[in-house]
C-alpha positions as CSV (number, residue, x, y, z in Angstrom):
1,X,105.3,239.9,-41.4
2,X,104.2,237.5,-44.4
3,X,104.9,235.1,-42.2
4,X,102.2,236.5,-40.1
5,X,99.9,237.5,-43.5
6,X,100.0,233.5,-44.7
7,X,98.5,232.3,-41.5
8,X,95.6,235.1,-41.3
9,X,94.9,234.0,-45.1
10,X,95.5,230.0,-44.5
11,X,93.6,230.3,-41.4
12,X,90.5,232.2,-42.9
13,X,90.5,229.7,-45.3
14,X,90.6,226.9,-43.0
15,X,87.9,228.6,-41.1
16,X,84.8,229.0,-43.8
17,X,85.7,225.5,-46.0
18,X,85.1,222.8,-43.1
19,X,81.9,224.6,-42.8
20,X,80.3,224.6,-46.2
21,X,82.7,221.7,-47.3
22,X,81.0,219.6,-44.7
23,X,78.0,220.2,-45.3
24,X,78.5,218.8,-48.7
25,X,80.4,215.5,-47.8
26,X,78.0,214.9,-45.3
27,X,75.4,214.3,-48.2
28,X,77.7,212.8,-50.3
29,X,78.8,210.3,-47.8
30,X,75.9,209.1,-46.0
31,X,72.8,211.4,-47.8
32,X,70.2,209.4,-45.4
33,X,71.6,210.5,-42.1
34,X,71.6,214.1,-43.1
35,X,67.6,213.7,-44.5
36,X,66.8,212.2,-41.4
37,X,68.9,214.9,-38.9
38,X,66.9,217.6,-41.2
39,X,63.6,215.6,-40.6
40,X,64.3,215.4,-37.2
41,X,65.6,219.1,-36.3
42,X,62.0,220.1,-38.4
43,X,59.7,218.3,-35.9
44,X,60.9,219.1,-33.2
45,X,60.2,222.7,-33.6
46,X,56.4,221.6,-34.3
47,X,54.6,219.5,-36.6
48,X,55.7,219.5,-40.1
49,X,53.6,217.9,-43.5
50,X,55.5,215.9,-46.0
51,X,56.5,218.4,-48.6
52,X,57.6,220.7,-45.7
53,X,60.1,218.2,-45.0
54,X,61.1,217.1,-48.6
55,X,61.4,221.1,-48.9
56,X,63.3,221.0,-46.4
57,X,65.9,218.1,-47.5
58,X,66.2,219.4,-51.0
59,X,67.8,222.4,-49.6
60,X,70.5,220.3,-48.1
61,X,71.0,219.1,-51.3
62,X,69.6,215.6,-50.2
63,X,68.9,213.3,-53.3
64,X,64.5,213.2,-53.9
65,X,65.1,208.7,-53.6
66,X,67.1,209.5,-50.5
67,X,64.3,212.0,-49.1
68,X,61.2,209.6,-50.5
69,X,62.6,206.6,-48.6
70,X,63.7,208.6,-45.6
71,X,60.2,210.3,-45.6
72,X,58.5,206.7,-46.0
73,X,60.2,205.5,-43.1
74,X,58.5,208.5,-41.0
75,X,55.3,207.9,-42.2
76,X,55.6,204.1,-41.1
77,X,56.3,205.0,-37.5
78,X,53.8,207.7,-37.9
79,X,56.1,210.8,-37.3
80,X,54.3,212.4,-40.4
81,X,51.1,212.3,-40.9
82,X,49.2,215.0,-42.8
83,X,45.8,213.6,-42.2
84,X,46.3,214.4,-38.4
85,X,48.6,217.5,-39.7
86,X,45.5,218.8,-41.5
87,X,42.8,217.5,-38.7
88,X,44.5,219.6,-36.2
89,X,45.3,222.3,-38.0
90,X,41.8,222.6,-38.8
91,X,40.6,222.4,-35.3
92,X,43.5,225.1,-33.9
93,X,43.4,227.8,-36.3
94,X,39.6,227.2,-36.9
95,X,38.6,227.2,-32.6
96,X,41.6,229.9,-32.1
97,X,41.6,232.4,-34.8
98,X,38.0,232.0,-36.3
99,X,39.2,231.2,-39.6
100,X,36.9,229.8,-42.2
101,X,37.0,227.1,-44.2
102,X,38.3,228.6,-47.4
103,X,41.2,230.5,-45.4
104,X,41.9,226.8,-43.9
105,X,42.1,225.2,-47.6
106,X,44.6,227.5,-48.6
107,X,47.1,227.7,-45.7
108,X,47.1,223.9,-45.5
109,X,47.3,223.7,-49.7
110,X,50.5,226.5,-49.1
111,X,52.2,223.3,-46.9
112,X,51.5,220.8,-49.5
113,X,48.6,218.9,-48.4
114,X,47.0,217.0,-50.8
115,X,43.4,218.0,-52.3
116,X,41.5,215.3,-50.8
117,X,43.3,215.9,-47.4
118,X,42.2,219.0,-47.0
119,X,38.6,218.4,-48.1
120,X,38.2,215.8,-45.4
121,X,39.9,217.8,-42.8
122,X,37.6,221.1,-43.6
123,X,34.5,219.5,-43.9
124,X,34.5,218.7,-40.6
125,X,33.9,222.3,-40.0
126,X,30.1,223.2,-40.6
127,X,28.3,225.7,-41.6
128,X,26.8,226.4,-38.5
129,X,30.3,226.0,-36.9
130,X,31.2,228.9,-39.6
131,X,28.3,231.2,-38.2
132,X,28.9,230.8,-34.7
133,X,32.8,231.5,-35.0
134,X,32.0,234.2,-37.5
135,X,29.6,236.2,-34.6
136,X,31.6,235.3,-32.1
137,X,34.8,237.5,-33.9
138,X,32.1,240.2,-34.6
139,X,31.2,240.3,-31.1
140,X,34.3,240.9,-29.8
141,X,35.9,243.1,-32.7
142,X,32.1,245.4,-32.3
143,X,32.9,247.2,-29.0
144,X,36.3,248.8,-30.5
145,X,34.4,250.4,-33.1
146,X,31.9,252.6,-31.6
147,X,33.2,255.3,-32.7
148,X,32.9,254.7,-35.9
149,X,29.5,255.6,-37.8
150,X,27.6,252.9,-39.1
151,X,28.8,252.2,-42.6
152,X,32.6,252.3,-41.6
153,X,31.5,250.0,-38.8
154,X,29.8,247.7,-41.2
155,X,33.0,247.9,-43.5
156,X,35.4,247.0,-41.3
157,X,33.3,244.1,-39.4
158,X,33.2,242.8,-42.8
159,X,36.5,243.8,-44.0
160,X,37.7,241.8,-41.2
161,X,36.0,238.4,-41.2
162,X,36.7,238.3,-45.4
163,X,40.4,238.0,-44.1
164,X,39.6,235.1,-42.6
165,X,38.4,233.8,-45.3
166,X,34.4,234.0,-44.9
167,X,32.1,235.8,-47.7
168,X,30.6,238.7,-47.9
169,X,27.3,236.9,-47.7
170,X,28.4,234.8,-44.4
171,X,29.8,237.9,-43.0
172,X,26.7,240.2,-43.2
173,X,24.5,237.6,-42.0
174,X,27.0,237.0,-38.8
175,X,27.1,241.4,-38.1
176,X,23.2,241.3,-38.3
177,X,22.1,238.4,-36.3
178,X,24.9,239.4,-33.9
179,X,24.3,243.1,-33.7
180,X,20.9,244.1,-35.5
181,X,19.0,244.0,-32.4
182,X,19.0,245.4,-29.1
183,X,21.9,248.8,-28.7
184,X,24.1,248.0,-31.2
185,X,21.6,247.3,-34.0
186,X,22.8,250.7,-35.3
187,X,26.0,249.3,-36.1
188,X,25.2,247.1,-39.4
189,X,24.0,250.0,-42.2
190,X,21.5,248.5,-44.7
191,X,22.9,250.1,-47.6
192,X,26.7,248.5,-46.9
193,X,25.0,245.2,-45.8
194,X,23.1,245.0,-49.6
195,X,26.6,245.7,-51.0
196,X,28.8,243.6,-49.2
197,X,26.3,240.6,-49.2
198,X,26.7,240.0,-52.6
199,X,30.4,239.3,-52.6
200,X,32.0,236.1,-52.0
Protein backbone atom coordinates (compact mmCIF):
# COMPACT_ATOMS: atom_id res chain seq x y z
CA UNK A 1 0.00 0.00 0.00
CA UNK A 2 2.55 2.98 0.32
CA UNK A 3 4.12 1.40 -2.09
CA UNK A 4 1.10 1.94 -4.21
CA UNK A 5 0.54 5.74 -2.45
CA UNK A 6 4.44 6.96 -3.63
CA UNK A 7 3.70 6.13 -7.21
CA UNK A 8 0.15 7.94 -7.36
CA UNK A 9 2.01 11.06 -5.58
CA UNK A 10 5.43 10.62 -7.81
CA UNK A 11 3.41 10.11 -10.78
CA UNK A 12 1.05 13.17 -10.24
CA UNK A 13 3.97 15.01 -9.85
CA UNK A 14 5.62 13.78 -12.90
CA UNK A 15 2.45 14.57 -14.64
CA UNK A 16 1.82 18.54 -14.10
CA UNK A 17 5.86 19.67 -13.87
CA UNK A 18 6.95 18.58 -17.60
CA UNK A 19 3.96 20.66 -18.52
CA UNK A 20 4.53 24.02 -16.86
CA UNK A 21 8.34 23.16 -16.38
CA UNK A 22 8.50 23.11 -20.18
CA UNK A 23 7.07 25.76 -20.98
CA UNK A 24 9.56 27.56 -19.05
CA UNK A 25 12.84 25.93 -20.39
CA UNK A 26 11.56 26.28 -23.66
CA UNK A 27 12.00 30.19 -23.32
CA UNK A 28 14.97 29.90 -21.43
CA UNK A 29 16.69 27.78 -23.91
CA UNK A 30 15.85 28.95 -27.21
CA UNK A 31 13.26 32.29 -26.28
CA UNK A 32 13.12 33.00 -30.29
CA UNK A 33 11.60 29.68 -31.33
CA UNK A 34 8.88 29.98 -28.77
CA UNK A 35 8.08 33.96 -29.94
CA UNK A 36 8.01 32.79 -33.31
CA UNK A 37 5.71 29.31 -32.61
CA UNK A 38 3.35 32.00 -30.61
CA UNK A 39 3.51 34.41 -33.74
CA UNK A 40 2.82 31.73 -35.80
CA UNK A 41 -0.10 29.72 -33.89
CA UNK A 42 -1.71 33.74 -33.70
CA UNK A 43 -1.89 34.15 -37.50
CA UNK A 44 -3.04 31.49 -38.43
CA UNK A 45 -6.29 31.88 -36.60
CA UNK A 46 -6.60 35.31 -38.55
CA UNK A 47 -4.78 38.38 -38.89
CA UNK A 48 -3.09 39.71 -35.91
CA UNK A 49 -1.46 43.65 -35.46
CA UNK A 50 1.92 43.98 -33.78
CA UNK A 51 1.04 44.59 -30.16
CA UNK A 52 -1.49 41.68 -30.44
CA UNK A 53 1.44 39.56 -31.03
CA UNK A 54 3.97 41.14 -28.59
CA UNK A 55 0.84 40.62 -26.17
CA UNK A 56 0.83 37.69 -27.01
CA UNK A 57 4.74 36.70 -26.49
CA UNK A 58 4.90 38.51 -23.19
CA UNK A 59 2.56 36.05 -21.91
CA UNK A 60 4.87 33.28 -22.64
CA UNK A 61 7.18 34.97 -20.81
CA UNK A 62 9.24 35.78 -24.09
CA UNK A 63 12.02 38.58 -23.43
CA UNK A 64 10.51 42.28 -25.25
CA UNK A 65 14.49 42.20 -27.50
CA UNK A 66 13.56 38.62 -28.25
CA UNK A 67 9.76 39.51 -29.28
CA UNK A 68 11.08 43.11 -31.05
CA UNK A 69 13.54 41.12 -33.30
CA UNK A 70 11.19 38.22 -33.83
CA UNK A 71 8.41 40.76 -34.66
CA UNK A 72 10.84 42.69 -37.11
CA UNK A 73 11.64 39.68 -38.89
CA UNK A 74 7.65 39.31 -39.65
CA UNK A 75 7.30 42.62 -40.73
CA UNK A 76 10.20 42.13 -43.31
CA UNK A 77 8.58 39.20 -44.99
CA UNK A 78 5.34 41.14 -44.56
CA UNK A 79 3.48 38.69 -42.23
CA UNK A 80 2.45 41.81 -40.11
CA UNK A 81 1.46 44.54 -41.40
CA UNK A 82 -0.93 46.93 -39.56
CA UNK A 83 -1.38 49.31 -42.41
CA UNK A 84 -3.21 46.50 -44.42
CA UNK A 85 -4.38 45.12 -40.81
CA UNK A 86 -6.12 48.59 -40.40
CA UNK A 87 -7.08 49.00 -44.34
CA UNK A 88 -9.04 45.85 -44.17
CA UNK A 89 -10.42 46.13 -41.05
CA UNK A 90 -11.80 49.24 -42.12
CA UNK A 91 -13.28 48.05 -45.29
CA UNK A 92 -14.95 44.65 -43.39
CA UNK A 93 -16.35 45.90 -40.37
CA UNK A 94 -17.23 49.28 -42.15
CA UNK A 95 -19.09 47.39 -45.68
CA UNK A 96 -20.36 44.40 -43.16
CA UNK A 97 -21.54 45.83 -39.93
CA UNK A 98 -22.17 49.62 -40.84
CA UNK A 99 -19.85 50.81 -38.41
CA UNK A 100 -18.72 54.41 -38.47
CA UNK A 101 -15.63 55.89 -38.39
CA UNK A 102 -15.39 56.68 -34.75
CA UNK A 103 -16.45 53.02 -33.73
CA UNK A 104 -13.53 51.98 -36.36
CA UNK A 105 -10.80 54.24 -34.51
CA UNK A 106 -11.48 52.70 -31.35
CA UNK A 107 -11.61 48.99 -32.02
CA UNK A 108 -8.41 49.24 -34.17
CA UNK A 109 -6.78 51.77 -31.24
CA UNK A 110 -8.04 48.56 -28.64
CA UNK A 111 -5.42 46.26 -30.90
CA UNK A 112 -2.71 48.65 -30.76
CA UNK A 113 -2.65 50.47 -33.98
CA UNK A 114 -0.80 53.44 -34.12
CA UNK A 115 -2.60 57.01 -34.27
CA UNK A 116 -1.58 57.87 -37.71
CA UNK A 117 -2.53 54.23 -38.87
CA UNK A 118 -5.73 54.49 -38.03
CA UNK A 119 -6.31 58.10 -39.40
CA UNK A 120 -5.18 56.93 -42.75
CA UNK A 121 -7.09 53.81 -42.75
CA UNK A 122 -10.61 55.68 -41.63
CA UNK A 123 -10.32 58.51 -43.77
CA UNK A 124 -10.80 56.41 -46.49
CA UNK A 125 -14.37 56.17 -45.36
CA UNK A 126 -16.41 59.31 -46.29
CA UNK A 127 -18.89 61.13 -45.19
CA UNK A 128 -21.17 60.24 -47.74
CA UNK A 129 -19.91 56.54 -47.37
CA UNK A 130 -21.12 57.31 -43.53
CA UNK A 131 -24.73 58.36 -44.69
CA UNK A 132 -25.36 55.76 -47.10
CA UNK A 133 -24.28 52.83 -44.62
CA UNK A 134 -26.04 54.69 -41.84
CA UNK A 135 -29.71 54.55 -44.11
CA UNK A 136 -28.97 51.51 -45.23
CA UNK A 137 -28.92 50.00 -41.31
CA UNK A 138 -32.10 52.17 -40.79
CA UNK A 139 -33.73 50.64 -43.62
CA UNK A 140 -33.40 47.36 -42.65
CA UNK A 141 -33.63 47.71 -38.73
CA UNK A 142 -37.30 50.19 -39.67
CA UNK A 143 -39.57 47.27 -40.60
CA UNK A 144 -39.09 45.39 -37.09
CA UNK A 145 -40.29 48.32 -35.43
CA UNK A 146 -43.72 49.04 -36.51
CA UNK A 147 -45.13 48.43 -33.72
CA UNK A 148 -43.57 50.79 -31.96
CA UNK A 149 -45.07 54.52 -31.83
CA UNK A 150 -43.08 57.07 -33.23
CA UNK A 151 -40.86 58.44 -30.58
CA UNK A 152 -39.73 54.86 -29.38
CA UNK A 153 -39.15 54.14 -33.02
CA UNK A 154 -37.05 57.21 -33.38
CA UNK A 155 -35.20 56.21 -30.10
CA UNK A 156 -34.23 53.05 -30.89
CA UNK A 157 -33.22 53.82 -34.77
CA UNK A 158 -31.06 56.20 -33.09
CA UNK A 159 -30.08 54.24 -30.15
CA UNK A 160 -28.88 51.78 -32.51
CA UNK A 161 -26.69 53.46 -35.14
CA UNK A 162 -24.91 55.59 -31.90
CA UNK A 163 -23.61 51.94 -31.11
CA UNK A 164 -22.00 51.93 -34.10
CA UNK A 165 -20.47 54.71 -33.48
CA UNK A 166 -22.40 57.56 -35.62
CA UNK A 167 -23.88 60.88 -33.85
CA UNK A 168 -26.79 61.80 -32.95
CA UNK A 169 -26.67 64.45 -35.67
CA UNK A 170 -25.65 61.79 -38.50
CA UNK A 171 -28.14 59.50 -37.24
CA UNK A 172 -31.25 61.76 -37.40
CA UNK A 173 -30.42 62.97 -40.68
CA UNK A 174 -29.96 59.06 -42.01
CA UNK A 175 -33.89 58.08 -40.09
CA UNK A 176 -35.32 61.27 -41.99
CA UNK A 177 -34.01 61.11 -45.39
CA UNK A 178 -34.57 57.35 -45.21
CA UNK A 179 -38.00 57.23 -43.71
CA UNK A 180 -39.57 60.90 -43.59
CA UNK A 181 -41.35 60.47 -46.80
CA UNK A 182 -43.60 58.21 -48.37
CA UNK A 183 -45.48 55.42 -45.48
CA UNK A 184 -43.04 55.32 -42.99
CA UNK A 185 -42.52 59.08 -42.72
CA UNK A 186 -44.52 58.60 -39.44
CA UNK A 187 -41.68 56.75 -38.02
CA UNK A 188 -39.07 59.74 -37.17
CA UNK A 189 -41.06 62.04 -34.35
CA UNK A 190 -39.90 65.74 -34.60
CA UNK A 191 -39.69 66.36 -31.08
CA UNK A 192 -37.06 63.14 -30.56
CA UNK A 193 -35.35 64.07 -33.83
CA UNK A 194 -34.61 67.96 -32.19
CA UNK A 195 -33.33 66.08 -29.10
CA UNK A 196 -31.31 63.44 -30.41
CA UNK A 197 -29.70 65.78 -33.18
CA UNK A 198 -27.88 67.64 -30.91
CA UNK A 199 -25.81 64.88 -29.51
CA UNK A 200 -22.64 63.58 -30.78
Amino acid sequence: MPTGRRGRSGGGAQGSAPGSGSAATDVDTDPAAVARAVALKQLTAGPRTRAQLATAMRRRGVPDDVAESVLRRLEDVALVDDQEFARQWVTTRHVGRGLARRALSYELRQRGVADELVRGAVDEVTPDDELAAARELVRRRAPAMRADDAARRTRRLAGMLARKGYSGALAMRAIREELGSGDDAYLVDDDVAESLADTD
